[in-house]
C-alpha positions in Angstrom: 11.9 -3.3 5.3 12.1 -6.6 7.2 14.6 -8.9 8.0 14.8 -12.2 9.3 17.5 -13.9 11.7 20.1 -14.2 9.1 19.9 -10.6 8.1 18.3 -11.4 5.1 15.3 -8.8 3.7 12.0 -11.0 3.6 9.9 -7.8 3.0 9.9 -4.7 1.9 7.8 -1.3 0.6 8.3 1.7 -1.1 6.4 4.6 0.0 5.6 8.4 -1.4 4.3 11.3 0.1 1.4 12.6 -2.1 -0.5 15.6 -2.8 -3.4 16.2 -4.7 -2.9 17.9 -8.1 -4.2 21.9 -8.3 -7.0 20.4 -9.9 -10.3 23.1 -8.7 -13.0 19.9 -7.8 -10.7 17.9 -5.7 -10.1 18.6 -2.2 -6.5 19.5 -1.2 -4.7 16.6 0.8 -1.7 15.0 1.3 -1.6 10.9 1.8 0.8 7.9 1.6 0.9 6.4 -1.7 2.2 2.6 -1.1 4.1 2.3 -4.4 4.9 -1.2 -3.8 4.7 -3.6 -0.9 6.5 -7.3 -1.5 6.7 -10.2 0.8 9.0 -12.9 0.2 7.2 -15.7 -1.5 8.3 -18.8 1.1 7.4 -15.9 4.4 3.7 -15.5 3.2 1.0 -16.2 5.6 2.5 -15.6 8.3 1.8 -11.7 9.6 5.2 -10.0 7.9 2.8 -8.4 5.3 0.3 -7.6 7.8 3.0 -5.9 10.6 4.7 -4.1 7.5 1.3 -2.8 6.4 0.6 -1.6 10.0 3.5 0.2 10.2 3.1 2.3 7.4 -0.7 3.4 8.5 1.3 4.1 12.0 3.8 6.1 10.2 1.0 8.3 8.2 -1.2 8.8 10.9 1.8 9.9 13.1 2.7 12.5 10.3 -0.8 13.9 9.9 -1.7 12.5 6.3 -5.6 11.9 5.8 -5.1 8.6 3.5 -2.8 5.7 2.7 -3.4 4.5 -0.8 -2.0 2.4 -3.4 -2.8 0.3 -6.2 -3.3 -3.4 -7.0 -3.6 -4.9 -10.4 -7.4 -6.3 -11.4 -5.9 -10.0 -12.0 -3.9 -10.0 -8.5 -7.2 -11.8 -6.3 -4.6 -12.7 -3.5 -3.5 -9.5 -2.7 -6.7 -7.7 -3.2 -8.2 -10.0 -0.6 -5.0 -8.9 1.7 -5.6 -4.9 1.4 -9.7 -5.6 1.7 -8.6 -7.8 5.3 -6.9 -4.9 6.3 -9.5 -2.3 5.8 -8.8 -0.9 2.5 -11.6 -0.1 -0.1 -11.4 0.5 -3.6 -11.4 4.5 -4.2 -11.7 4.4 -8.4 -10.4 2.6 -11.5 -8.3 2.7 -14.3 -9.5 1.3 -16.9 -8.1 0.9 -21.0 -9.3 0.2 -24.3 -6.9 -1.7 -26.0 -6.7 -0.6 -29.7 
């Protein structure tokens, strides 16, 4: 969470510590799961997302996890050009058929 001079939250995420299902092909591990990450709309563009991001990857590599994932929906261009600035590649997709 972040704050600014008046005490008031201008960002904040929600985190989970994951594990890989008991699934026989997939390799066991444990990551950060970024479940949501929100920046006040008028304190965009100016680094809160960025040093809130940061944190978290300090956080999980402090703690030993191998990955920090999350996701981001398909429409959303502005914040899939965030992650991608900060490193972050696209691991798979969901995908639908809408019947």
């Amino acid at each position: 969470m972040a704050e600014d001079c008046n005490n008031e939250i201008i960002a904040y995420s929600i985190v989970e510590i994951m594990t890989t299902r008991n699934i026989p092909i997939l390799k066991e591990r444990k990551f950060v799961y970024i479940d949501d990450l929100c920046v006040s709309s008028n304190h965009r563009k100016k680094g809160v997302g960025r040093m809130l991001f940061r944190h978290i990857v300090d956080y999980a590599k402090k703690s030993g996890y191998d990955a920090l994932e999350l996701t981001v929906w398909e429409f959303n261009s502005d914040a899939i050009k965030f992650y991608e600035s900060l490193g972050m590649t696209t691991r798979n997709r969901r995908m639908e058929l809408k019947i």
